[in-house]
C-alpha positions in Angstrom: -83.4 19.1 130.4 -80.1 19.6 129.3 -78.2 22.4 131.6 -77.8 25.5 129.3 -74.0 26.7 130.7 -72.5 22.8 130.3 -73.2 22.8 126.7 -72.2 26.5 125.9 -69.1 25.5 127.4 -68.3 22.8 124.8 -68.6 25.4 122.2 -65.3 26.2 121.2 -63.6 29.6 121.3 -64.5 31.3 117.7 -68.0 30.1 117.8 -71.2 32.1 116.9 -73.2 32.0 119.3 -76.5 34.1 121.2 -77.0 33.9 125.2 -80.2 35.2 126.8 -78.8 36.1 130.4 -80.1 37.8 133.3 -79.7 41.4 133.7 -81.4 43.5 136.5 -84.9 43.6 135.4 -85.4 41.1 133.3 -83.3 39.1 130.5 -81.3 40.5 127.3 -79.7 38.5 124.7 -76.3 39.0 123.4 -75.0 37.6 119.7 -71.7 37.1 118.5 -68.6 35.5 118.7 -67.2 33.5 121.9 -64.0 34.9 122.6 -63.3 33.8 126.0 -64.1 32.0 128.8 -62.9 32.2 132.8 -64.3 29.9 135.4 -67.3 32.4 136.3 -67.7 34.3 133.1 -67.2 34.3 129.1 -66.4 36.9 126.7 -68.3 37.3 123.1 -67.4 40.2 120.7 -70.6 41.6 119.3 -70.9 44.2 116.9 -71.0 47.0 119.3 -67.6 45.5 121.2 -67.0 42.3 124.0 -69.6 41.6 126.5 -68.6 39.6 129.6 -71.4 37.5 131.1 -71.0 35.8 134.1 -72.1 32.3 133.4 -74.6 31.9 136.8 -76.8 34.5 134.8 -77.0 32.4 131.7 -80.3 31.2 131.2 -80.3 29.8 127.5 -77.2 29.7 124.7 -76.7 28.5 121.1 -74.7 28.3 117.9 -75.7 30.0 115.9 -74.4 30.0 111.2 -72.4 32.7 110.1 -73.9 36.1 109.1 -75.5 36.5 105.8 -73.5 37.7 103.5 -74.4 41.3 102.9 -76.6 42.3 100.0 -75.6 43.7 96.9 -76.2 47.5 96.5 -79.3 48.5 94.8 -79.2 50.8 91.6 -80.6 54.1 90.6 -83.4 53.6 88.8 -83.0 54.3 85.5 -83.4 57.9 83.6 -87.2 57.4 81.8 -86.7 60.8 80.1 -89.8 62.0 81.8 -89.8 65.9 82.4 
């Protein structure tokens, strides 16, 4: 089984990625893009701002593509003339 932190580390800094890491009482995963890395932790910018995780906790990481790109606006539907 290949260990989960060795190949998260290979990812390079930029990267898209999710982790599932321990948290006290349980796991939570964390997507978006590696921004860092220490000997004991990394850094990922999500959209709610940069989580550190301290890579002991890591239990499972990936790349992951980019985003879809967003979808277009729908219209208003159009005037029947009903009344």
């Amino acid at each position: 089984m290949t260990n989960p932190v060795a190949a998260f580390l290979a990812l390079p800094l930029g990267t898209r990625v999710v982790v599932r890491h321990r948290i006290e009482g349980g796991a939570t995963d964390v997507l978006g893009e590696l921004i860092g890395r220490s000997e004991a932790t990394c850094q990922v910018r999500t959209r709610a701002g940069e989580v550190t995780i301290v890579l002991a906790n890591i239990i499972a990481a990936k790349q992951i593509p980019p985003p879809p790109a967003p979808r277009s606006r729908r219209s208003a539907a159009p005037d029947r003339g009903l009344r």
